[in-house]
Every structure is written in structure tokens, then in C-alpha cells.
LUMKOLGU-956865 format. One line per 3 residues: number of its first residue (from 1); for each residue x, y, z of N, C-alpha, C, O. Coordinates in steps of 0.02 Angstrom, whole numbers, plus 50000, padded with zeros to 5 digits. Example, Ala and Ser with C-alpha at 12.3 -4.5 7.8 and 13.67 -1.06 7.14 Angstrom:
// LUMKOLGU-956865
1 = 50660:49716:50390:50615:49775:50390:50660:49835:50390:50712:49834:50423 ~ 50642:49888:50354:50684:49947:50357:50645:50002:50394:50670:50057:50402
***
This chain:
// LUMKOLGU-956865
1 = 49925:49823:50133:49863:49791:50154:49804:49823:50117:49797:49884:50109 ~ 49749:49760:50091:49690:49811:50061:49655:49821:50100:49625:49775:50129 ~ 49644:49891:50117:49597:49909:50161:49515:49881:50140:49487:49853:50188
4 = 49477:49884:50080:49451:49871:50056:49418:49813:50095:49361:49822:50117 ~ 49457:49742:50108:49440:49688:50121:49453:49692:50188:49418:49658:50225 ~ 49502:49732:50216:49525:49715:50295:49498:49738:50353:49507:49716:50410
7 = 49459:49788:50331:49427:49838:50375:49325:49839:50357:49283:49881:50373 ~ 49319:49787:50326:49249:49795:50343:49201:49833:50282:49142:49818:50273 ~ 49234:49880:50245:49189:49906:50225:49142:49911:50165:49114:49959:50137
10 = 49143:49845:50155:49076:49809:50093:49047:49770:50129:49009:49732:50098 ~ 49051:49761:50205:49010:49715:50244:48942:49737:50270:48950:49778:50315 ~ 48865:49721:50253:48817:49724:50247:48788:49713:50323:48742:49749:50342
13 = 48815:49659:50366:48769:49625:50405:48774:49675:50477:48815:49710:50508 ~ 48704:49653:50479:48693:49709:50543:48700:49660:50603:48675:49604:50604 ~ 48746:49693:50666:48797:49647:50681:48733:49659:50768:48728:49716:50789
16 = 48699:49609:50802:48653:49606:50865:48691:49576:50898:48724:49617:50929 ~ 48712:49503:50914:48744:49490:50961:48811:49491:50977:48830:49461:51027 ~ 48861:49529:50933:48925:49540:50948:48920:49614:50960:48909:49647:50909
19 = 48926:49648:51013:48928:49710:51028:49007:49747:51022:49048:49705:51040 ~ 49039:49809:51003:49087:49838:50998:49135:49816:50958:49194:49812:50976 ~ 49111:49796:50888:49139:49747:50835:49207:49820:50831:49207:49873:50863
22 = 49264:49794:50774:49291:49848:50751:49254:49844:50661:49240:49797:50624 ~ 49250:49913:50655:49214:49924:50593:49266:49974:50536:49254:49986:50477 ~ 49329:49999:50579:49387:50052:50545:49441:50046:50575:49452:50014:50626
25 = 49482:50083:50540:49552:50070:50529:49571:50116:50623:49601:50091:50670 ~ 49550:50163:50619:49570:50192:50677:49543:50139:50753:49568:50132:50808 ~ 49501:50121:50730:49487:50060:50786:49563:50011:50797:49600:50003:50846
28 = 49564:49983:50718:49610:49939:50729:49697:49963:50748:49745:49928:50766 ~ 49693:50031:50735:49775:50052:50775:49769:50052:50844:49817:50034:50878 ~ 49685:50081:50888:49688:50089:50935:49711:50032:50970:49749:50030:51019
31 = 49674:49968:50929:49675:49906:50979:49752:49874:50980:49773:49835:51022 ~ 49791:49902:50922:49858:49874:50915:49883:49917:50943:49939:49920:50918 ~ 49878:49965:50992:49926:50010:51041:49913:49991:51095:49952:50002:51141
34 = 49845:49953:51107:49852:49906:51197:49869:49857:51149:49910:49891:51118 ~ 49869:49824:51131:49902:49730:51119:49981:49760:51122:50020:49734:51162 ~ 49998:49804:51087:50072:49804:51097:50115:49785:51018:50087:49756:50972
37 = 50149:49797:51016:50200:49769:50958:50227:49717:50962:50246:49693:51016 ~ 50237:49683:50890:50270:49603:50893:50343:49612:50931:50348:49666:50961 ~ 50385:49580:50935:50448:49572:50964:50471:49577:50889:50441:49553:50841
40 = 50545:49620:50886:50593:49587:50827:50603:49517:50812:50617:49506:50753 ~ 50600:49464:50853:50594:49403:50846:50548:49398:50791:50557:49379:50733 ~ 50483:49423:50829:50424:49395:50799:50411:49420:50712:50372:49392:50674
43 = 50452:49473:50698:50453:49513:50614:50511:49467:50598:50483:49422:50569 ~ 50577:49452:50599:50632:49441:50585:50627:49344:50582:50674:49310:50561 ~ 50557:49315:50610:50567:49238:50603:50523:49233:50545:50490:49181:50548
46 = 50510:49271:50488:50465:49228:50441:50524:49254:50371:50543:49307:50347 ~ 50537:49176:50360:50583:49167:50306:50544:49140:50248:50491:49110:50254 ~ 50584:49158:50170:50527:49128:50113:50561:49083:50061:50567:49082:49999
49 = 50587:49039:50126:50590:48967:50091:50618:48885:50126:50625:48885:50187 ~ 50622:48867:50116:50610:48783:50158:50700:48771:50189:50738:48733:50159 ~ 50719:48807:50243:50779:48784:50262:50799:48719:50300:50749:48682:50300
52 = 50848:48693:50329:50862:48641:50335:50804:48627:50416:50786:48580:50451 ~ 50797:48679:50414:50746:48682:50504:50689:48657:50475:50670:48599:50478 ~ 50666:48699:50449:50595:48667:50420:50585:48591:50366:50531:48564:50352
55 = 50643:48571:50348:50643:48518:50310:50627:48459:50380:50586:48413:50384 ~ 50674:48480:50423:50687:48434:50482:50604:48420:50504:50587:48361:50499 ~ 50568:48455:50520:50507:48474:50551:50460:48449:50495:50406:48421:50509
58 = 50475:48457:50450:50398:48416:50410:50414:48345:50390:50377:48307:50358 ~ 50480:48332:50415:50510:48256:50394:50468:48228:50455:50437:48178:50436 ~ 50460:48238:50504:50460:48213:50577:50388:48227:50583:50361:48182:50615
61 = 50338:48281:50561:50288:48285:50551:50225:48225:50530:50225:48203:50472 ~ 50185:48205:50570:50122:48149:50528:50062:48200:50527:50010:48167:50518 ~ 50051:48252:50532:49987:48293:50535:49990:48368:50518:50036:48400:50544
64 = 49947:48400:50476:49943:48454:50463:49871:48479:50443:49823:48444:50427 ~ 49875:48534:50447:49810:48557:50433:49828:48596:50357:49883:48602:50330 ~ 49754:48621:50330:49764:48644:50263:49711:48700:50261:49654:48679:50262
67 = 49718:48768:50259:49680:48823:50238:49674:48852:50185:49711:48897:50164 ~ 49618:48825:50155:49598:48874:50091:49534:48906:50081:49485:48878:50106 ~ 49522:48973:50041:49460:49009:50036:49452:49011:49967:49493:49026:49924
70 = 49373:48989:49960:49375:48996:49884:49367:49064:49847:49401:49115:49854 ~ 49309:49051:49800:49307:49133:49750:49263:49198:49791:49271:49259:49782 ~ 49218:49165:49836:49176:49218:49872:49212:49228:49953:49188:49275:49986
73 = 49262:49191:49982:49316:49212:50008:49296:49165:50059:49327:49176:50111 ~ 49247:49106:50066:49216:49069:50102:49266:49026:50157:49292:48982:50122 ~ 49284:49020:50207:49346:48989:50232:49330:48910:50248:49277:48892:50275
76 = 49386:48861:50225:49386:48781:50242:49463:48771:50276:49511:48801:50252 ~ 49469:48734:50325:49522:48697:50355:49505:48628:50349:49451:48598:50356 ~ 49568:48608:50332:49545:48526:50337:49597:48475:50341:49636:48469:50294
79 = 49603:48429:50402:49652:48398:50417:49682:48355:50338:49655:48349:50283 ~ 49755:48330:50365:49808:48293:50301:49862:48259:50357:49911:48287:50382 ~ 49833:48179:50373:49907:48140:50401:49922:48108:50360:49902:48110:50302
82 = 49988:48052:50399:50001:47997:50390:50055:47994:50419:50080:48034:50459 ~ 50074:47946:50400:50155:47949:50447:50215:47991:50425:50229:48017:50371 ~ 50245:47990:50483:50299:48047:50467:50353:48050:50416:50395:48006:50404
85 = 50344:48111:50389:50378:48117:50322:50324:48117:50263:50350:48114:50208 ~ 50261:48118:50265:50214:48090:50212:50230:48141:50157:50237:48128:50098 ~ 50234:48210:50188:50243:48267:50135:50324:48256:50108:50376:48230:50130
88 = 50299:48296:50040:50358:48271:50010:50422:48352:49989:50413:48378:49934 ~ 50465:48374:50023:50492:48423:49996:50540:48426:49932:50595:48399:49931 ~ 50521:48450:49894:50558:48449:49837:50602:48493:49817:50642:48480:49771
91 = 50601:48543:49844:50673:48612:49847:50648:48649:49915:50606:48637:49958 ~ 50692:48699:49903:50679:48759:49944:50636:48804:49939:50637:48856:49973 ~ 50598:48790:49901:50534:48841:49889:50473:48765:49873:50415:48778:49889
94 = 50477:48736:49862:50417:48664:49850:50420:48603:49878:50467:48564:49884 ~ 50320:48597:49909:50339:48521:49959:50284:48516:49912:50267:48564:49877 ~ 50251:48445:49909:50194:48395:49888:50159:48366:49939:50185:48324:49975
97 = 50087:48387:49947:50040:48343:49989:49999:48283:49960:49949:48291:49925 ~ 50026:48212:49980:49976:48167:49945:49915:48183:49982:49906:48213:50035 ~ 49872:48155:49937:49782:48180:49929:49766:48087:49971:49794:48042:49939
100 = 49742:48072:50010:49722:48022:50038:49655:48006:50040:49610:48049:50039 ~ 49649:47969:50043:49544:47928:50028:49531:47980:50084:49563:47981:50137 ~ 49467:48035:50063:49434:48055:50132:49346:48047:50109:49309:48000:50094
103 = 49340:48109:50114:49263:48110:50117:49219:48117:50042:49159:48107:50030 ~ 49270:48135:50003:49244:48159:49945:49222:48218:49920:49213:48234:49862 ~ 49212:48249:49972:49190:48326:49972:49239:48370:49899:49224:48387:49841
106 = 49286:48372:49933:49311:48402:49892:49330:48474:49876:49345:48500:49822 ~ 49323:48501:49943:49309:48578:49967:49383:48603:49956:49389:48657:49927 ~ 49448:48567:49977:49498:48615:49981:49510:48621:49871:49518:48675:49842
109 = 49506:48562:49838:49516:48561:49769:49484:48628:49745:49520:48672:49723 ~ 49409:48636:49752:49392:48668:49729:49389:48747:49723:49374:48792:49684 ~ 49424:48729:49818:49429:48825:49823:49507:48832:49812:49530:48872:49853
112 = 49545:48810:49777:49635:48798:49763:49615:48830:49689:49627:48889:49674 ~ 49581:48777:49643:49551:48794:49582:49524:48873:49566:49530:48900:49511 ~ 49488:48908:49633:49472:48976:49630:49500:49028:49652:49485:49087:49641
115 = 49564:48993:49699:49602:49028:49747:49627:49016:49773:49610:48999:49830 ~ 49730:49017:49738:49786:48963:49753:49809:49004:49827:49869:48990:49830 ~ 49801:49025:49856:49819:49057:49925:49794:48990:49967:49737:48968:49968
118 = 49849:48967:50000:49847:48927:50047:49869:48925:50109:49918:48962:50103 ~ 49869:48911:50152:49907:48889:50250:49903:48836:50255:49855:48801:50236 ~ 49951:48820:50280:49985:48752:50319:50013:48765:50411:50045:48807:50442
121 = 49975:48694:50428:50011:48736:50493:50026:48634:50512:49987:48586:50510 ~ 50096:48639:50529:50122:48549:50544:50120:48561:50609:50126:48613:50641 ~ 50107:48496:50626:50106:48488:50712:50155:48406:50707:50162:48360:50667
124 = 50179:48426:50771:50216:48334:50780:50194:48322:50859:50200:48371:50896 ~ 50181:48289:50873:50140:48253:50946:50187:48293:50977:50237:48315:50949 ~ 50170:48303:51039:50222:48293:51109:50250:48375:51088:50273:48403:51137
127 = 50251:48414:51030:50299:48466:51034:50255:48526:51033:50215:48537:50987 ~ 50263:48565:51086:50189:48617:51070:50221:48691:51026:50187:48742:51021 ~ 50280:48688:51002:50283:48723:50937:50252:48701:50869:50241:48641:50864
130 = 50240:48731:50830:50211:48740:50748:50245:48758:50708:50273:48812:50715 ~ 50256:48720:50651:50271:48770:50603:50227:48790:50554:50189:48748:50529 ~ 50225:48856:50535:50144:48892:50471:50200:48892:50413:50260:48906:50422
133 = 50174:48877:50357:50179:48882:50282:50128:48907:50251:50074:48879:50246 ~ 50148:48977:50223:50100:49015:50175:50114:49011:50098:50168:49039:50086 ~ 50090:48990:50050:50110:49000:50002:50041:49002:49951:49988:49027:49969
136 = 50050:48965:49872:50042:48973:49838:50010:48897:49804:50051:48867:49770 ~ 49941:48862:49810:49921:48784:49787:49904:48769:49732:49883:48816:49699 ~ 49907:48699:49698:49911:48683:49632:49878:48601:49659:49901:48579:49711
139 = 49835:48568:49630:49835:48524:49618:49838:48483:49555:49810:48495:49501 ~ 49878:48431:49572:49936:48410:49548:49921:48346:49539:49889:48318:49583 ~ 49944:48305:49475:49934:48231:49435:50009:48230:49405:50027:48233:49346
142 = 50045:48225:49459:50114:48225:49428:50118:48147:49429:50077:48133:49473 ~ 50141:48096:49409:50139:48042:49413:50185:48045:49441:50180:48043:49502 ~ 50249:48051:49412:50323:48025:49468:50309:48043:49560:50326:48015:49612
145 = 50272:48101:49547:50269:48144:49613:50204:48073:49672:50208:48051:49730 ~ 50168:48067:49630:50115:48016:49659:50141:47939:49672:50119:47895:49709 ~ 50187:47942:49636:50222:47884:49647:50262:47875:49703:50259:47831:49746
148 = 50305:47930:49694:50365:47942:49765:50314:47954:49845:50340:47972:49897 ~ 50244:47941:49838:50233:47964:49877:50161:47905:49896:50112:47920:49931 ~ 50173:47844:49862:50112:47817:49876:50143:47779:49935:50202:47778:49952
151 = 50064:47733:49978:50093:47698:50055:50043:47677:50041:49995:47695:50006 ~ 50063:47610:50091:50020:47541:50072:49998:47524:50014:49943:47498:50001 ~ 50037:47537:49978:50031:47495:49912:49971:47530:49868:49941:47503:49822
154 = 49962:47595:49893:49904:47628:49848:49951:47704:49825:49975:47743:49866 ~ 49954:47709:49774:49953:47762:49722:49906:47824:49746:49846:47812:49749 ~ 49922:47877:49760:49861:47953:49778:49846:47948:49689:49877:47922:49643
157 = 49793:47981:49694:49751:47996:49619:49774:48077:49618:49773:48107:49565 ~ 49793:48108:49675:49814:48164:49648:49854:48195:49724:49867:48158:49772 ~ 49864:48252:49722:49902:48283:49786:49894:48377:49741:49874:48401:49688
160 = 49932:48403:49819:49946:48456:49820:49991:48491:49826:50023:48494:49878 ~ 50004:48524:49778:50080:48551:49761:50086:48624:49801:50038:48663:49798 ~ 50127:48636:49828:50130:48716:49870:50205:48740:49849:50260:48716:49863
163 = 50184:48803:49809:50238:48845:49796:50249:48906:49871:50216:48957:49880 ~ 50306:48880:49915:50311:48917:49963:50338:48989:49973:50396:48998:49957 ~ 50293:49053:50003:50301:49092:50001:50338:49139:50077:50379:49185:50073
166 = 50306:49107:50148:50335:49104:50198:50329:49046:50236:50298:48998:50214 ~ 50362:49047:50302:50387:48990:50346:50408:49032:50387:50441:49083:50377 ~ 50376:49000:50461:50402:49035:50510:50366:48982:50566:50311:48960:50553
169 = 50396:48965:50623:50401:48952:50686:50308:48984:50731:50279:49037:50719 ~ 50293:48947:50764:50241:48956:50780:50259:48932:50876:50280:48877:50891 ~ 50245:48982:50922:50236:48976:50973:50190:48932:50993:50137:48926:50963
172 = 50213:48882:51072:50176:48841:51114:50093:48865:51156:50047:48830:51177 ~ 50101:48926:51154:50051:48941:51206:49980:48912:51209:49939:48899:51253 ~ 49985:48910:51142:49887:48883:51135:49898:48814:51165:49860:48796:51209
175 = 49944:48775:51146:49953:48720:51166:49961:48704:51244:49929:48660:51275 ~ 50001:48740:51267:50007:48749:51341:49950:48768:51366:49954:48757:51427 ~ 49904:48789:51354:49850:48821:51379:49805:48785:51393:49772:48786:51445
178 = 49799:48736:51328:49762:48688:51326:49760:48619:51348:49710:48586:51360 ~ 49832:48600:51354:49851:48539:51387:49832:48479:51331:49815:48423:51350 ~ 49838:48506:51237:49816:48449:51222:49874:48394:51217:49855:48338:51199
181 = 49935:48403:51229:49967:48350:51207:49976:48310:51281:50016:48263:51275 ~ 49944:48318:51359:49949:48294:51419:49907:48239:51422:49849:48258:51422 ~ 49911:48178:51424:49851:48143:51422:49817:48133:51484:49767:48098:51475
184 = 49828:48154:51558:49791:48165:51586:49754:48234:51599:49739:48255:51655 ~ 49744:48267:51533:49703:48331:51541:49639:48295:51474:49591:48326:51450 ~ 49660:48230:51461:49621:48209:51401:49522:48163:51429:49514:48120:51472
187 = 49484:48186:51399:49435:48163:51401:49431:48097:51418:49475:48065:51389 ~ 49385:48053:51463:49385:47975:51469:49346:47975:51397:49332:48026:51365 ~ 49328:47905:51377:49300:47875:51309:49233:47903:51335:49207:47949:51303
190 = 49203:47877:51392:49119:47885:51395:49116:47963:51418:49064:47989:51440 ~ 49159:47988:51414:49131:48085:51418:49146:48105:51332:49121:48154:51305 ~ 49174:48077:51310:49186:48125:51236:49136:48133:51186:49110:48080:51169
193 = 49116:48183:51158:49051:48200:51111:49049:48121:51067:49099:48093:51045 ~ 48982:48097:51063:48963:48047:51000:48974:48070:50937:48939:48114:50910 ~ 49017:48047:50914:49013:48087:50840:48954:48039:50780:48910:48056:50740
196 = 48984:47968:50805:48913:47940:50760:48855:47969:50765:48827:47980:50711 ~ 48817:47992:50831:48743:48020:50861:48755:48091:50833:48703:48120:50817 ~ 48805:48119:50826:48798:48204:50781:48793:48172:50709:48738:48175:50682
199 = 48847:48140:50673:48831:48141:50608:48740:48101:50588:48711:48111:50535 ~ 48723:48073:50626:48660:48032:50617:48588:48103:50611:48554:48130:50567 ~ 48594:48105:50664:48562:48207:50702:48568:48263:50640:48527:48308:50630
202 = 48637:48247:50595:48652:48304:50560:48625:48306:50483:48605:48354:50449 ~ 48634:48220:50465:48620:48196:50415:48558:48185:50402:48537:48179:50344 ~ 48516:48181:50462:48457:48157:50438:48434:48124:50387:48392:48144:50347
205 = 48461:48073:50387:48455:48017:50322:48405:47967:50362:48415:47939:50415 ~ 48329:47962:50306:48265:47900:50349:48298:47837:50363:48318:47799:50319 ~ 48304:47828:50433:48309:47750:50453:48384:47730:50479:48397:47676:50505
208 = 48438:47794:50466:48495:47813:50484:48521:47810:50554:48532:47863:50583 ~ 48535:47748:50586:48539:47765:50667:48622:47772:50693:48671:47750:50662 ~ 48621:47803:50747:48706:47821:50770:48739:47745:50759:48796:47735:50739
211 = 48701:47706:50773:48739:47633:50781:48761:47619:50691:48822:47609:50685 ~ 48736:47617:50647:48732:47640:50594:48784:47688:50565:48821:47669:50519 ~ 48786:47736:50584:48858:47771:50569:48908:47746:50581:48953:47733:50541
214 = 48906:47734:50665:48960:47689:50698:48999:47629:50650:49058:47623:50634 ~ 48945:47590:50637:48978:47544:50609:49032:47563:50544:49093:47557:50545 ~ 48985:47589:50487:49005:47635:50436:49090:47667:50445:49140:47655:50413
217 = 49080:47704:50495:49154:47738:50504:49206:47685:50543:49259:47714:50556 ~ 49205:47622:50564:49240:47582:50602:49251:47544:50529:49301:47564:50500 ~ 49215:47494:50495:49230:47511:50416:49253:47548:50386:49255:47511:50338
220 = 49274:47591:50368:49304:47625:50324:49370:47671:50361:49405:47703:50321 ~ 49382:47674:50411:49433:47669:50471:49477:47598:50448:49537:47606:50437 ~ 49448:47534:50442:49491:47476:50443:49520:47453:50373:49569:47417:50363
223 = 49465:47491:50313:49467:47458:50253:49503:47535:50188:49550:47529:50149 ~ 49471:47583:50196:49488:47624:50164:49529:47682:50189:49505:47739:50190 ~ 49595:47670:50213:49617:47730:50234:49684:47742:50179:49735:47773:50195
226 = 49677:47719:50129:49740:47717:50090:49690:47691:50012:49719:47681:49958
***
């Protein structure tokens, strides 16, 4: 581990409303002698490469998330569905993410481009286990690869290639905790945050109203998702 980066100590900011931060290494043994030690389970389940378990699990998979940091170490997550099976495994060490119409941003490309260190974490409805994939990202204009992997009749312009480094099983608890896969622990429609009235609020674009967004994203929801 580099201490360097792990422990704080090129960090500048003078820290007011988080009180009793850890700032050293002796902090951080102390706090790992009350948390306790992983279980042998928990050292002995991260394998470094795509077995028939994990093939099973990202076949059955429609959702994943994607973590990357670029050159100043800046952190982005950012959702990747479609229907199940969308990812594509290609051995035991390589899957393919098609790249799907989103926002344009363009945040995970560019921090891949500065800094192929990536996370994956698949979710499948209804199952409150995970599986995490750590590896290694490339984006990728493979044609055959974009091909084997286009839906609805649209071609990806590009995807993401992950050279896998670990795989391992991810415990229910957050999920259990949370009750998100229960649908009566789920929000009614008229309690859930406006997201048109935040992006309108956020954007501040003259003449820009929530109804206005609304429409916008119910459009491009019906017309551009492929």
C-alpha cells in the first residue's frame, strides 16, 4: 500500500466540520483493531479471473455501475444498463461494455484515457448480493466487438473493454438495510424528489422551466435510448 496517497499526507485542507478525521497510519491500525478482521472467507473470495459463477451473474445482470478517477485522482461513478446479458464476456480475464446514447459528458472516457484503473459493481433486481470487478479500462472501436453487441438495431460508436484483475462476491447488507429491492419500502410518485425542478434550479438556463425539462427527458427516454 502507498502510504503516500493512503494516509493523508500531501493533503492541505484544513478539515472544520468533520471533527476526529484519521490523519496516520497508527490511527488507521487503531481503528482496524475495534472493526475487527475480515473473515478467511472474506481474503480467500477475491479471485483474478471470470469463472463460470461470475459469467452466470453478468449474463443475468441488466445494471452496473462504473468507477473511474482521472489524472488528479478526481472520483466519477456512473450507471451502464440494458437488458440482461448486455455485457459481453470474452475469456476469463475480458468482458466488453457497450457505450449507450447518454449524456455526452463523457467523464468515465476521459478519466480511462488518464487512468485505466476501473470498478464494476453488477446488480440483478430482487438479489441483494453484488458482484465487484476490479481491473484494468480501454476504450474500445473494435468493430466485430460493437457489432456482437449492438440492440435495437443501433451499432455502440464505441464501448469499454476491461482487462480483469479481481472478482469477488459482494454481501447483501446494504441492501437489506435499505429495503431497496422491497417495493413497499419504495417512495409513492408524489413524494419522490423532482428531478426535472433540480435539473431546471441547477442549470439555470434563461426561460428553462421544470415542465421544460420534463418534457425534454420523457423525449429522449422514448426516442433516444439506443
Amino acid at each position: 500500500m502507498d502510504r503516500e496517497l493512503f494516509f493523508y499526507k500531501n493533503r492541505k485542507e484544513v478539515y472544520i466540520v468533520f471533527k476526529d478525521i484519521l490523519t496516520c497510519e497508527e490511527q488507521f491500525l487503531e481503528l482496524r483493531a475495534q472493526a475487527g478482521k475480515p473473515s478467511v472467507r472474506a481474503f480467500n473470495k477475491v479471485i483474478n479471473h471470470l469463472d463460470e459463477h461470475c459469467r452466470e451473474f453478468i449474463s443475468k445482470s441488466p445494471f452496473l455501475t462504473m468507477a473511474t478517477s482521472g489524472l488528479e485522482g478526481r472520483c466519477d461513478v456512473s450507471p451502464r444498463g440494458d437488458a440482461p446479458g448486455f455485457v459481453l464476456v470474452l475469456d476469463d480475464h475480458h468482458l466488453f461494455i457497450p457505450e449507450r446514447p447518454g449524456n455526452k459528458r463523457m467523464d468515465s472516457v476521459q478519466n480511462i484515457l488518464h487512468n485505466p484503473n476501473v470498478g464494476l459493481l453488477f446488480m440483478i433486481p430482487g438479489l441483494g448480493e453484488t458482484l465487484r470487478i476490479n481491473g484494468k479500462a480501454y476504450v474500445c472501436r473494435d468493430q466485430d466487438l460493437l457489432e456482437r453487441t449492438a440492440a435495437n438495431g443501433k451499432t455502440p460508436l464505441f464501448g469499454i473493454g476491461v482487462k480483469v484483475e479481481e472478482c469477488f462476491a459482494h454481501c447483501a447488507k446494504a441492501f437489506l438495510r435499505s429495503g431497496l429491492w422491497k417495493p413497499d419500502t419504495w417512495l409513492s410518485e408524489d413524494s419522490q424528489p423532482s428531478m426535472p425542478k433540480m435539473l431546471a434550479d441547477h442549470c439555470k438556463i434563461p426561460d428553462m422551466t421544470a415542465e421544460d425539462v420534463e418534457k425534454a427527458l420523457q423525449e429522449g427516454y422514448a426516442t433516444r435510448l439506443y
